[in-house]
C-alpha positions in Angstrom: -35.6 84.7 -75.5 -33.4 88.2 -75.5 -30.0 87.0 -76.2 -27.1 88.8 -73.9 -23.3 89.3 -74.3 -22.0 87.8 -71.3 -18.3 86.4 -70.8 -18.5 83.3 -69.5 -15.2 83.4 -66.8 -16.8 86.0 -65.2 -20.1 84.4 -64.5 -18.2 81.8 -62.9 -16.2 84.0 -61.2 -19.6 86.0 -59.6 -21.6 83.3 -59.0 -22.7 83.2 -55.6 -24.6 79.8 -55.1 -24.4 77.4 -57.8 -23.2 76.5 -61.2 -24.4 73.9 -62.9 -24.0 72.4 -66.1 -26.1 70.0 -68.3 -24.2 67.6 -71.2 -26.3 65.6 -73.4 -24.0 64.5 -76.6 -22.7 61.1 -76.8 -19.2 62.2 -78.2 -17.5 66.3 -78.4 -15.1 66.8 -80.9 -13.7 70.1 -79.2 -9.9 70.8 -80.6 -8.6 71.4 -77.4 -8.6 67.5 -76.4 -9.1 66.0 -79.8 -5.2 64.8 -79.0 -6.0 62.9 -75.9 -9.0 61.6 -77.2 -6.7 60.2 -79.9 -4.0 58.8 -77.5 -6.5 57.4 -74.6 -8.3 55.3 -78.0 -4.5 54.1 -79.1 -4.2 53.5 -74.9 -2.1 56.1 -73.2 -4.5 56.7 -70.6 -1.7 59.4 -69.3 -4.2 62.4 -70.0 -7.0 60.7 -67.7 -5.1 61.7 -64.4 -2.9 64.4 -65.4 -3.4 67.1 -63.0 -1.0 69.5 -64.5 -1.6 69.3 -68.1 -4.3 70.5 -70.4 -7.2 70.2 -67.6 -5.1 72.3 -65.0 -6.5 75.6 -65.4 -10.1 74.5 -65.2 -9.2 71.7 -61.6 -8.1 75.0 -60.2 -11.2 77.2 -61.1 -13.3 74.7 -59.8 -11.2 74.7 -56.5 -11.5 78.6 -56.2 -15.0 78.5 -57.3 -15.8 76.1 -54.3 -13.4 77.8 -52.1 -15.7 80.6 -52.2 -19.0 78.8 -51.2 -20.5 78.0 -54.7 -21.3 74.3 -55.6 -20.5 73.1 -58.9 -22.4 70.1 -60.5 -22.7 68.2 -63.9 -25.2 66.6 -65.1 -24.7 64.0 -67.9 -27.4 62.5 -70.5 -25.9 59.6 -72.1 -26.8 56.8 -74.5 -26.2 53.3 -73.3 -24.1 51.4 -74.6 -22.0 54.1 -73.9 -19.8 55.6 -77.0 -16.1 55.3 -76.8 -15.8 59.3 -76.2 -18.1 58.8 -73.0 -15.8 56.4 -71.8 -12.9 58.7 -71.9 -14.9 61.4 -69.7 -15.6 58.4 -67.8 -12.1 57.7 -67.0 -11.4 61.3 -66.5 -13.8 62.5 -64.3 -12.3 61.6 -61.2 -10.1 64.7 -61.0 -13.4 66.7 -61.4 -14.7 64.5 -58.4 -10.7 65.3 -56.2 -11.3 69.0 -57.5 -14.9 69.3 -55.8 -17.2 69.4 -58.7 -20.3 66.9 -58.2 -21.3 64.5 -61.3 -23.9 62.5 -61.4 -24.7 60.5 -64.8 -28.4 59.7 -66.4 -28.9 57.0 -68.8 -31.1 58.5 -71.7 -34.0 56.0 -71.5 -34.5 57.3 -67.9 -35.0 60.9 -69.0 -37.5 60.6 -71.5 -40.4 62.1 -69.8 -38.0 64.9 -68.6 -38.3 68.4 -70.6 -34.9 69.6 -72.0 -33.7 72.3 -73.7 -32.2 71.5 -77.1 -28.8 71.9 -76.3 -26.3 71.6 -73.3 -26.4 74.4 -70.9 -24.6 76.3 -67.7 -26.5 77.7 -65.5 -25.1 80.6 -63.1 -27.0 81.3 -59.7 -30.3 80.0 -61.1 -30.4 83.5 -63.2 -28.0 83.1 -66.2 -27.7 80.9 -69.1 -25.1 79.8 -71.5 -26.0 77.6 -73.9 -23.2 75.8 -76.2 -23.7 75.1 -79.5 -22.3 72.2 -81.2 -21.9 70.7 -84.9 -23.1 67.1 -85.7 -19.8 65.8 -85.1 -19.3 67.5 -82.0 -16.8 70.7 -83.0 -18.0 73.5 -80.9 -19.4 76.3 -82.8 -20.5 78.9 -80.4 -22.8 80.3 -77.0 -25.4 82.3 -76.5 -26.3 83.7 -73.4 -29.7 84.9 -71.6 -31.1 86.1 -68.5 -34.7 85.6 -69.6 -36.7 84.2 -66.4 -38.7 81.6 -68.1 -35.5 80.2 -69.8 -33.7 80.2 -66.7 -36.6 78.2 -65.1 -36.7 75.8 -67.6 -33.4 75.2 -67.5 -33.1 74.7 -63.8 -35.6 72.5 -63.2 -34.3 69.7 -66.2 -31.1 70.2 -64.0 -32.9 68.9 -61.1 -34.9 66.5 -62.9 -31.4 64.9 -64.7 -29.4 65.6 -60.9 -32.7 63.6 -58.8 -32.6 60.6 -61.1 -28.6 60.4 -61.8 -26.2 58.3 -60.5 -23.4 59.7 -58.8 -20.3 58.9 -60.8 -18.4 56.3 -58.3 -21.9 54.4 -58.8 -21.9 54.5 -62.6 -20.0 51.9 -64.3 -19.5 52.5 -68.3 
């Protein structure tokens, strides 16, 4: 697999077609919302619907991005009973859904005759690859990126095995 520097905001900002993204961890412990995790456990649920807050700047790439043809989905791989940190992307995935983003969720005894990469992925125009790379408890410790055909492939179709078995998110009830 040849590894590529690639800057991730600008293959969102060139895709054409479609960008897709692939989530398979039961709980993230990425800085950035580790404070609204904290407040929706202690029950401010205030950060769930906040459209002007932390989640603003991504609500309004995902507008642009669709404003310009592309569809956006998500793809989620979870364990059931679901974990506390599912249920807070539960909760606030709705303003993904009002933004234009499509989510569908796949309990993980249904995909277990799917192939999947090891790790989450985006996947840019069916031709470019991020992966993410994260630690056991979830803190985000880097990407790689990759153009590599086969990887793409494989990548693509355990989106589309994940996206025709999911359950669209106003379906799926944590």
């Amino acid at each position: 697999m040849s590894l590529k520097v690639f800057d991730f905001d600008e293959l969102i900002n060139s895709s054409e077609r479609s960008a897709v993204h692939l989530e398979m961890r039961d709980a993230y412990g990425v800085a950035e919302e580790n404070a609204d995790f904290a407040a929706w456990k202690a029950g401010d649920r205030s950060s769930r619907y906040d459209r002007m807050g932390r989640r603003r700047e991504w609500l309004e790439l995902v507008a642009r991005t669709l404003a310009r043809g592309v569809v956006m989905r998500r793809a989620r791989i979870v364990s059931e009973p679901v974990s506390d940190y599912i249920r807070f992307e539960h909760e606030g995935t709705q303003l993904n859904i009002e933004a234009g983003e499509q989510v569908r969720w796949l309990p993980r005894r249904q995909a277990s005759d799917i192939a999947l990469p090891g790790n989450d992925f985006w996947l840019f125009d069916d031709r470019v690859v991020r992966f993410g790379y994260f630690s056991g408890n979830g803190q985000y410790v880097g990407e790689d990126f990759t153009d590599t055909p086969a990887v793409a492939k494989l990548c693509a179709s355990a989106f589309e095995a994940v996206w025709e078995r999911g359950i669209p998110h106003e379906r799926f009830k944590v």
